[in-house]
N, C-alpha and C positions, 0 to 999 in steps of 0.2 A: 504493500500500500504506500500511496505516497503522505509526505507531512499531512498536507490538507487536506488528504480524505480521513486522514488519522482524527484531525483535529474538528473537523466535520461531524464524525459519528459521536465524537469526545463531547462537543456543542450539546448536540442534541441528547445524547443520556444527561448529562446535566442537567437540563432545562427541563427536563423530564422525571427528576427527581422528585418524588415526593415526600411531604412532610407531615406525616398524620398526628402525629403525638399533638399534643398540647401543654400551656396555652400559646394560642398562635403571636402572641405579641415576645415569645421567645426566639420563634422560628423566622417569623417574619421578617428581622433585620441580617438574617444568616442568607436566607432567602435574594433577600437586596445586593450583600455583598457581593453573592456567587454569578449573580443576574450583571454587574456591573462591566462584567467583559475581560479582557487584558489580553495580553501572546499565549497565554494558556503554555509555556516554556514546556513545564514537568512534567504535565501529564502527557502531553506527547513524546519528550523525552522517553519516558518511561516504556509507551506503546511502540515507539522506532525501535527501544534497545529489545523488546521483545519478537517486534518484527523479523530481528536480526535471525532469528530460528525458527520460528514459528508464523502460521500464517493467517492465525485467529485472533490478533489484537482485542476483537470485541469481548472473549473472553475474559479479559482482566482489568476492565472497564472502573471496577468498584475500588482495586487499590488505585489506579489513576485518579479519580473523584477525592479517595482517600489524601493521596499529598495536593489537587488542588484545593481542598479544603482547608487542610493543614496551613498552605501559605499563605490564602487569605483571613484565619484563623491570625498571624502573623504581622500581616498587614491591618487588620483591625485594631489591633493591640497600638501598631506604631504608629496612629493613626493617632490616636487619644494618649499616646504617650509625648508625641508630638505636637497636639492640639492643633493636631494640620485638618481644615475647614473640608477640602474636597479629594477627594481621590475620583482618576480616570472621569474629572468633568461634571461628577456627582457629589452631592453634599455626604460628608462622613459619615458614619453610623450613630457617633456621639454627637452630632449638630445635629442629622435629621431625627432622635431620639435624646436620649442623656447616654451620660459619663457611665450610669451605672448598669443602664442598657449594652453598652457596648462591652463592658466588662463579662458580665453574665451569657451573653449571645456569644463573642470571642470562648472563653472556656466550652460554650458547647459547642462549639463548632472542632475544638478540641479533641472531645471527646469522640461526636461523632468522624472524626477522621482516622479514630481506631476501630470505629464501627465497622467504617467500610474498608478499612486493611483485615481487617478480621475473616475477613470473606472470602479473601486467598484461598489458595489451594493447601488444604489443611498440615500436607506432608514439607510445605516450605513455610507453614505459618511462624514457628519458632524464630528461622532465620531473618525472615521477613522482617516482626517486630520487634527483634532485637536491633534490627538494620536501624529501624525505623526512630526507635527509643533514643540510641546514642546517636543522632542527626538531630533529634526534636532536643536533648540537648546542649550539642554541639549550640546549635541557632541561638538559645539563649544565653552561649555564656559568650556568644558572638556579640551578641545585644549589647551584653553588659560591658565588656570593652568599649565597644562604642559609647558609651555612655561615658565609661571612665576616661575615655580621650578627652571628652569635651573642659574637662579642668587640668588639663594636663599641655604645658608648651614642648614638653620634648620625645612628643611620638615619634620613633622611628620609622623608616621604610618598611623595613622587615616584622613590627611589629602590628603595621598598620596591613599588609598581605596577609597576614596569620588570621587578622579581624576580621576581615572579608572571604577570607575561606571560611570560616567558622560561620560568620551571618548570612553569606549566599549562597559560594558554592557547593556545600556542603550536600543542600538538599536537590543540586541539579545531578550530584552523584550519586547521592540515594538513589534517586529517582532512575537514574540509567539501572544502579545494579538488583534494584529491586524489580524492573521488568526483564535483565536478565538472568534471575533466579527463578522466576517464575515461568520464562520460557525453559528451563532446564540445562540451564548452560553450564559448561566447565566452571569450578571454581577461580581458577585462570582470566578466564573471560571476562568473568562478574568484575574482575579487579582493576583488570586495564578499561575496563567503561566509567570503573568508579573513576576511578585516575583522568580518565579521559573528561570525563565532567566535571573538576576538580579543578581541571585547568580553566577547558570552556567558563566556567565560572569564575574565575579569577580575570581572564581578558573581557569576560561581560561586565561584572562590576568595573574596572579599570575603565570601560567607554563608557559607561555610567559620568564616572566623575568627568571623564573629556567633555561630553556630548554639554553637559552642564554648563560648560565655561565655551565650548566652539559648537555646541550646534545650532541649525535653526530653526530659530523661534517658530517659522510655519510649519517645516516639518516634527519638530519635537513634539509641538502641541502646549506649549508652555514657556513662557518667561525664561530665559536662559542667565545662571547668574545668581539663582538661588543659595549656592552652596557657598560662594563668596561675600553675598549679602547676611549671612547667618555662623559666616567663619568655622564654617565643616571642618573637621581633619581630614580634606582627602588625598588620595596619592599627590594631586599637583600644589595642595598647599606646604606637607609634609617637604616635598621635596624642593619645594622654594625657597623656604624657610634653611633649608639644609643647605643648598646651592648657591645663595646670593648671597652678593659681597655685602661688606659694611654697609653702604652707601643705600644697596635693594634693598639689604633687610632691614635696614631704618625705616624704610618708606613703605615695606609691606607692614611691619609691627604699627606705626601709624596707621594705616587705612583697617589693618584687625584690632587697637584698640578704640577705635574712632566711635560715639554715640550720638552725632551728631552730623551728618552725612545726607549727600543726596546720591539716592541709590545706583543711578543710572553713570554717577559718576564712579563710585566704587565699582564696579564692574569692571568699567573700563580702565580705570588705570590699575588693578590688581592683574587684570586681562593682558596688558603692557607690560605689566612686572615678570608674567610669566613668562611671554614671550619672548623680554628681552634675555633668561636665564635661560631659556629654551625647553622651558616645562612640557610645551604643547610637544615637541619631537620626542623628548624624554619618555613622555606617557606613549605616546603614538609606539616607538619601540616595544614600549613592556606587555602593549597590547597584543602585539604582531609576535615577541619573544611564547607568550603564554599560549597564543593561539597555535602554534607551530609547536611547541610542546606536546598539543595534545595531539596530535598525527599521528606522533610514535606510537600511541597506547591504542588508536581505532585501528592503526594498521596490523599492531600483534593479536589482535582478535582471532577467531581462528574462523571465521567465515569464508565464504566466497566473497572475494572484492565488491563482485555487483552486488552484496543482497548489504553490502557498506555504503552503498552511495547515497540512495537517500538520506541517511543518519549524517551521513559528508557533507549531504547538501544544506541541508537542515543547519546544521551548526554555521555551517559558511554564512546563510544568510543571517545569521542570530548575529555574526560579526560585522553584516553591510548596513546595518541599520542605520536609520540618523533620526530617532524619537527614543 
């Protein structure tokens, strides 16, 4: 199958979900989250790396459902940890309800995302939610770093890689090795897909924080400049910070202790700052170093090349994005 017939039928069993239990004012904002859309990344992740052997995708539909729940489970949480007003265009769960709404609704969305790994195939149910367990969390102690940077001036590189494996890539390698356990793949296999998404995930967030600072604004879908406006730890501020002489980092530490600013100006000259250290090439490498990384690990796979290419293609476009 290809991505998007993957992500097609993926669509529609979602949307096709139902919710009987009650009361429905618990279900309902879980309902909204899932209804709100996104690249649906893992759960097809999940069905390609199953693909890879198998040619029933549809069969494993519920751990699929399982990790997209799981990360909007995730993003609801960051959401209200955040007090970020909108996600993907729509008002948050905790503005179009309360605080304590989205706390309550988040845990169940939780839980049911071991409801639907539960459903697996019983003879891989063990390895499955052990998979699953130490990813779910890995992510939050991914979280909490990111938290703990925010007081913190002297985040490393390599400190700040560690935190982003931990907070994203972690569950895009789940996600690969848990659709290839369930297609019945070599132990072997299952590793270099984790591995291989491990990386993928690492050159994904990495263009995360570019796209931020160079993408554009009509095709992102949003404001560019965020993560400089709110003084993020990300790879290209970490490494600014690291990089520039006396003279830059006077003037980058000015514009990130600044409280009184006009925003469209801080962009740009933080924008300048990077560019003249050469931030933007710096990240554009780490991007392209990570993404090339993970070849090695699709290639030892023990498939037929062709029944790789999809999964090849798949990632490649995960890489040409510009939103």
């Amino acid at each position: 199958m290809t991505a998007d017939e993957i992500l097609n039928i993926f669509n529609e069993y979602l949307d096709n979900l139902q919710y009987a239990r009650k009361p429905h004012t618990l279900y309902e904002p879980i309902k909204y989250v899932l209804s709100l859309g996104g690249k649906r990344i893992r759960p097809t992740l999940m069905l390609l790396a199953y693909n890879l052997y198998k040619d029933d995708p549809q069969s494993i539909l519920s751990s699929a459902c399982a990790i997209e729940t799981y990360h909007n489970y995730t993003l609801l949480h960051d959401d209200l940890m955040d007090n970020a007003a909108i996600r993907r265009g729509r008002p948050t769960v905790h503005k179009k309800w309360d605080a304590n709404t989205a706390i309550l609704s988040g845990d169940s969305m939780l839980v049911l995302a071991y409801h639907y790994m539960a459903q697996c195939d019983g003879s891989k149910l063990k390895e499955v939610i052990d998979l699953f367990t130490e990813t779910a969390l890995e992510i939050g102690e991914g979280q909490q770093l990111d938290m703990d940077f925010e007081t913190r001036n002297d985040v490393t590189e390599a400190e700040y890689i560690e935190m982003i494996r931990l907070k994203t890539s972690v569950l895009l390698a789940c996600s690969l090795k848990i659709g290839a356990i369930l297609a019945g793949s070599s132990a072997e296999d299952a590793d270099y897909l984790y591995r291989f998404g491990e990386q993928i995930g690492l050159a994904f967030q990495l263009q995360d924080d570019f796209l931020d600072v160079y993408g554009d604004t009509k095709v992102f879908g949003k404001a560019i400049g965020g993560d400089i406006l709110c003084n993020k730890k990300t790879y290209m501020l970490i490494n600014a910070f690291n990089k520039a002489d006396r003279n830059q980092r006077a003037e980058l530490q000015r514009w990130f202790d600044a409280e009184d600013y006009v925003p469209a100006e801080k962009i740009a000259a933080v924008t300048a700052l990077y560019n003249a250290i050469g931030i933007d090439k710096l990240a554009e490498e780490k991007i392209a170093y990570y993404f090339e990384q993970s070849k090695k690990y699709i290639r030892a796979v023990q498939v037929p090349e062709e029944r790789k290419q999809e999964l090849m293609a798949y990632a490649q476009r995960m890489m040409k994005r510009k939103y």
